[in-house]
Structures are given as structure tokens and as C-alpha cells.
N, C-alpha and C positions, 0 to 999 in steps of 0.2 A: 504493500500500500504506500503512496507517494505522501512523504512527510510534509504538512502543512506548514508554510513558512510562519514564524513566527511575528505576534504582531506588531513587536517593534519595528518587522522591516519595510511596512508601511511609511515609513514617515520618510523614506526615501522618494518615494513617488511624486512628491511635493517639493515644491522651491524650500528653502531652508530660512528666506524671506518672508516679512509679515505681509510687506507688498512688492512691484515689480519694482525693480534696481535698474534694466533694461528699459526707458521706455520711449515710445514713439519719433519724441522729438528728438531726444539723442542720439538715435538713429539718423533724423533726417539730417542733423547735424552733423555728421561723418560723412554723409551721401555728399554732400555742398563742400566740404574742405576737400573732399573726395576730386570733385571736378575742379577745384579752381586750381591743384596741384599736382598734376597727374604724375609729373617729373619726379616726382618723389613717392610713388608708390611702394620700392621694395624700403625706403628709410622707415616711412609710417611703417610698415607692417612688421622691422624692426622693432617699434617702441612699440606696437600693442601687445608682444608678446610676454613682456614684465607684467602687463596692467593684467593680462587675461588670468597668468598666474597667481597674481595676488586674488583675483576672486576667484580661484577654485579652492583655494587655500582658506579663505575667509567663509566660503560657502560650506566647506567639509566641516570649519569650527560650529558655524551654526546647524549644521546637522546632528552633530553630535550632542551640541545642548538640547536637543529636541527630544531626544531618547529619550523613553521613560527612564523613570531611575530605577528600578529593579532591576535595570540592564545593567546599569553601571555598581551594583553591588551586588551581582546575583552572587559574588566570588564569595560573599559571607555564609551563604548557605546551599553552597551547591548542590545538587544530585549528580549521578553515575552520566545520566545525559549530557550536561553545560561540561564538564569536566577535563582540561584538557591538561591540567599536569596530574598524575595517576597517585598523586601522594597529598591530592585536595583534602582536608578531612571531610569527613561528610557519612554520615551517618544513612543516608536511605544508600538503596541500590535500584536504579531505575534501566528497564529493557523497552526500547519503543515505546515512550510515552507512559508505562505501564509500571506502579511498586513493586518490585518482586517481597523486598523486605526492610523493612529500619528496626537496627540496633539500640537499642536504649541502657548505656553503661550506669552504674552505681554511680553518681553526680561526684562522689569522690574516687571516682577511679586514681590509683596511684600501684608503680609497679612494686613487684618485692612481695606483695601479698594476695592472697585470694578475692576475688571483688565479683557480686553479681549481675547477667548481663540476663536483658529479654530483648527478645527478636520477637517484631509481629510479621509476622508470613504472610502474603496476602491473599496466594492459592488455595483452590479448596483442597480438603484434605488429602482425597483420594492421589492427590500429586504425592504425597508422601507416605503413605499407609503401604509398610511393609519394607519400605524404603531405610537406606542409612545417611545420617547427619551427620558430619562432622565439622571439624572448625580449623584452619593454620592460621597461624599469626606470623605476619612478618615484621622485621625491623627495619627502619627506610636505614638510618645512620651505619650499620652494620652489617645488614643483611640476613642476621641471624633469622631462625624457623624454626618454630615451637609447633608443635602439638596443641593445642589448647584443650580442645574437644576432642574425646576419641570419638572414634565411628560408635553409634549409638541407634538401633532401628526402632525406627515408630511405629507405634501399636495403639495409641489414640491419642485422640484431638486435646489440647489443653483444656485444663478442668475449667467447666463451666462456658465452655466455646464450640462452636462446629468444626474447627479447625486449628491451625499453629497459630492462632493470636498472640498466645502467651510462649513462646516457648523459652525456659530458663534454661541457661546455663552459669558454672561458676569455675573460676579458672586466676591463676596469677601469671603476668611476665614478670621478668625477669627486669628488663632498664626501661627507663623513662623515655620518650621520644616520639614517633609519630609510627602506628601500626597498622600493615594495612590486614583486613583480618576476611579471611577469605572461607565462606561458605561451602562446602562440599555435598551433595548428592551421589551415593553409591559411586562416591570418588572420583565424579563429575562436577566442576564449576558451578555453583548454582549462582554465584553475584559476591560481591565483596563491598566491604566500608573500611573505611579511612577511619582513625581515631588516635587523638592527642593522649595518651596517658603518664599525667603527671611523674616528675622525679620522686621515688622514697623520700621520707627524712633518712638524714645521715647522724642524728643521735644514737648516742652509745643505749645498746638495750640495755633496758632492767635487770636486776637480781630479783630468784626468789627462792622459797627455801622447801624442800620435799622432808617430811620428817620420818624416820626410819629406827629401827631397833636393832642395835647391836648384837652379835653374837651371845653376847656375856648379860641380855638381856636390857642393854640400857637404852635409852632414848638421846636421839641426834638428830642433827637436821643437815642435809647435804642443799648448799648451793649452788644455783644455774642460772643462767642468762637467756635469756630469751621471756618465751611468754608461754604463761602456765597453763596447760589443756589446749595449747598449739605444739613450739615444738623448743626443746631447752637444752643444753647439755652441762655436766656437773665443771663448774670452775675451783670450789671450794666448800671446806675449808682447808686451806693451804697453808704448811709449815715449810716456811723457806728456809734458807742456807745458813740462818742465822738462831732458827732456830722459833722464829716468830710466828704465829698463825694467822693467817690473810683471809679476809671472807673470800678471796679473789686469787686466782694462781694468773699470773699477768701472762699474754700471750709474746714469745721475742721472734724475733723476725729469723727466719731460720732454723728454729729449732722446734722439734716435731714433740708433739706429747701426746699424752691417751686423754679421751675425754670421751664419758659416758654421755649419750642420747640418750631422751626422752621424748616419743611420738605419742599426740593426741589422737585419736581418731578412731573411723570405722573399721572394718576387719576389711573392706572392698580396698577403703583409701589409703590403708597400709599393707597393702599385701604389693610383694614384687622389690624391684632392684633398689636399694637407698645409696643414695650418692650429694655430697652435697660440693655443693662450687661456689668459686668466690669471686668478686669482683668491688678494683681497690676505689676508693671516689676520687672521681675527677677522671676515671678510665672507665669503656666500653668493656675491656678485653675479659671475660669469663675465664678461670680455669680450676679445674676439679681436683682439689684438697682430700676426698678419700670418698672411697665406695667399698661395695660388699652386694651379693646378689640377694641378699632376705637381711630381714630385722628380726631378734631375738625378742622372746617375748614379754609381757609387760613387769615391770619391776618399779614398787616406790610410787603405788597410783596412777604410772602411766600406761598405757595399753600395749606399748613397744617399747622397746630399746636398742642400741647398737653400742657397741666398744668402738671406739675409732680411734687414730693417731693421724693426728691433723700439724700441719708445718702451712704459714705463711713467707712468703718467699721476701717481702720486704716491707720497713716499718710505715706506720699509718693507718687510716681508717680503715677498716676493709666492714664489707657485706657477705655475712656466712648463707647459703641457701638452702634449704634441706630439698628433696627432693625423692618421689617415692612413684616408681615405672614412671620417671618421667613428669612427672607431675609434680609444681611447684607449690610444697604447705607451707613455708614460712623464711624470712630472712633475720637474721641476728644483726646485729653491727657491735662489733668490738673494736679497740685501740691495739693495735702491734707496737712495740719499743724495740729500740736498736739492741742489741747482742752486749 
């Protein structure tokens, strides 16, 4: 079907004049210097060619001011259609004049942790009944490519809908930046959106304390970093070289140490490979600090655990991420000190 020009290009049709600029008598007046100097025909035609360009130049400004103004700001809210750098943000995805779908993020989207997203689908259901959803996220700055959504097949309509109105997902990246987050059908393209998601803070995480019983019967309490009934690992209480006890065993740039994990969670959202990675602030660059293919199981109120021996390569803030098949449950921030 032949796409209907849109109707700001109407205002082309028309002079860009409120009235005529050309008119009659100044015509008749060129026709009369015309005959009394004929000898100078190719000089005149010399000098009309500045004057002719100054009004197509002056005539292109006033067309332009004629534009509605939706035109000249559509670039605030574009769709898939208007779009012509592929890293616009923009939240709908539009095929032929038509919504496929708009994303609607958690108004505080920010990377590093888990944040909820709904997509309203606009097809009826049976486009997707029986069908698999998935989701990739890309990173413009980087390039990096997440997983977000695993492949996921649909078996009904959103509660309380005829169809994907509602469909939720929830998901964390990793860095702050501009994403473009792409839609999949049985591993097919369905449309994609653009989306700003905020930088983390880079505050140093909390301490808190898991309390526990001794062998010998006593009571203690082990502390961790992070956040409690997400994801934590034990820092202290730490007797240093001196002989002192530290709520805090300081992390040194270089040197590897053991530190126990604590994973919050479901037995779905914790089952599979735990690997966590790091990335220092003021850098893109990701790299993975330690892994194991399963988590032990729950110890100290938490539902998992893991022993790890983690080493930061140099001093500074850095971003701890835990990670479980892939899947991003939480980021630490710790201080490294020089050796």
C-alpha cells in the first residue's frame, strides 16, 4: 500500500509568502529596462543571478518557519518510523504506521540491579499463543549483549486482558548508557526500543550482620557487604597482622582471599553456573573475578552459598556482580587499597 505523505509536506505546495513578492508591475519594469538596453543583456543576467539566489534562500527560510512544530521536535519522542539514527531512544516500536509494542521501564531504571519492565503488545493473542518471547539487550558504548529475557513460551493472555497488554518482565544490566533492547519471537525479530538506563551509584555498600552458633555452642554474628535477602559475602570479623579485630577485612589490590557468599532467592533463580564480575568506575571494561558451575547450599539464613577466592587487579572503587546462569541479582561496591 502506497504511504500517504505526511501532512506537513503540504505546506510546500504554497508560496512561503503571506502575499506575492513577484508582482505585475515589477515585471513590467524589467520588460522597459529590458528594451531601452538591449546591449547589455548577458551583464543584466549576470546581476540577476545573486538577487534570484538570495530568494530561494530566503524563500527555503520561510518555509521552514511554516512547518508545524511537531516536525521540528518530533526528535523528542520519536517512534521506530521518524527514526533515523538507530540509537534514538524511544520506547514504542512502530511497522507501517502500525504499534507492534511500547516498553514501559520502572521510572527509576538504573543499571547494577534488577528493575521491572511491561510491554503492551498490540497483536491479538493468537500471534503469540504457543509461541517463545525472548528479550537481548545491547550496549551502544560497548557493544556488549546480554541475555535479559530467556526464551519463555506463552500459554495465556495477561491476567485480566484478551491478550499481551500486560506482559512483565524483570531483568538487570550491567552499565549505565543507552540500550537498545530487542524483542524476539521463536528467535525471530519481532521490533526493538531504545532506552537511557541510568549510571548505578558508586557508594561503598552496607555492612550487615548474619548471626550464627558456634561449635562450642556460642553465639556470633558474621559480617557482609552487600544487601541482606539479595546477595552478601562475609568480610568480617577480621583479626589483622597486629592482632586487632576489624568489622571489615579490607580488600588490597592484588591479593586474592576467600570470601563466603550469601544468595537470596528462589530455587529457579538460583539454580545453575555462579560467576561474578567486576567493573572499576570510571571504566566500561567487565572482567570475571571467580566462578564455579552450582552454589552450595543455604547456610546462616541464606538459601545458597558459594566459597570463592576473589583478587582485584588494581586499587579503587570497583562494582562486585553476582551472577547466576547468566542472570544479573545484585552489585556490591567496595574500596581496593594499594598492597
Amino acid at each position: 500500500m502506497k504511504e500517504q505523505p505526511p501532512q506537513w509536506s503540504e505546506a510546500f505546495n504554497s508560496s512561503p509568502f503571506m502575499k506575492p513578492r513577484f508582482t505585475e508591475q515589477m515585471k513590467q519594469d524589467i520588460m522597459n529596462k529590458t528594451k531601452q538596453r538591449p546591449q547589455a543583456k548577458e551583464q543584466r543576467s549576470l546581476l540577476l543571478i545573486p538577487a534570484m539566489a538570495i530568494l530561494v534562500v530566503v524563500s527555503a527560510i520561510m518555509v521552514f518557519a511554516l512547518l508545524p512544530k511537531n516536525v521540528t521536535e518530533q526528535g523528542q519522542n520519536p517512534t521506530s518510523a521518524a527514526v533515523t539514527d538507530t540509537w534514538t531512544a524511544r520506547m514504542e516500536y512502530r511497522l507501517h504506521d502500525q504499534t507492534l509494542f511500547t516498553i514501559f521501564p520502572d521510572p527509576n531504571l538504573t543499571a547494577g540491579r534488577p528493575f521491572g519492565y511491561m510491554i503492551h503488545f498490540t497483536a491479538p493473542f493468537a500471534t503469540f499463543a504457543g509461541n517463545q518471547i525472548a528479550i537481548s539487550a545491547y550496549h551502544q558504548e560497548t557493544g556488549m549483549s546480554v541475555i535479559a529475557l530467556p526464551p519463555q513460551t506463552i500459554t495465556e493472555p495477561s491476567s485480566g486482558y484478551p491478550g499481551l497488554e500486560r506482559f512483565t518482565a524483570t531483568f538487570a544490566l550491567p552499565l549505565g548508557g543507552m540500550w537498545r533492547y530487542e524483542v524476539l519471537v521463536n528467535d525471530q525479530l519481532y521490533g526493538d526500543a531504545v532506552l537511557s538506563v541510568a549510571e548505578p551509584s558508586w557508594m561503598v555498600s552496607p555492612t550487615f550482620e548474619l548471626p550464627y552458633i558456634s561449635g562450642d555452642g556460642k553465639n556470633g554474628s558474621y559480617i557482609l557487604v552487600g544487601e541482606k535477602g539479595k546477595a552478601g559475602f562475609i568480610v568480617g570479623p577480621y583479626l589483622n597482622e597486629k592482632g586487632v579485630t576489624l568489622d571489615q577485612q579490607p580488600f588490597i589490590a592484588g591479593k586474592g582471599n576467600k570470601y563466603m557468599w550469601h544468595l537470596w532467592g528462589s530455587e529457579q533463580e538460583l539454580e545453575g553456573e555462579f560467576k561474578v564480575m567486576a567493573v572499576k568506575q570510571g571504566s566500561t571494561e567487565l572482567i570475571q573475578v571467580f566462578s564455579t558451575s552450582q552454589l552450595g547450599g543455604g547456610l546462616n539464613g541464606a538459601d545458597r552459598t558459594a566459597v570463592s577466592s576473589m583478587s582485584l587487579p588494581e586499587p579503587g572503587r570497583w562494582r562486585l556482580m553476582a551472577y547466576v546462569n547468566d542472570r544479573l541479582l545484585n552489585s556490591i561496591v567496595v574500596d581496593v587499597v594499594s598492597k
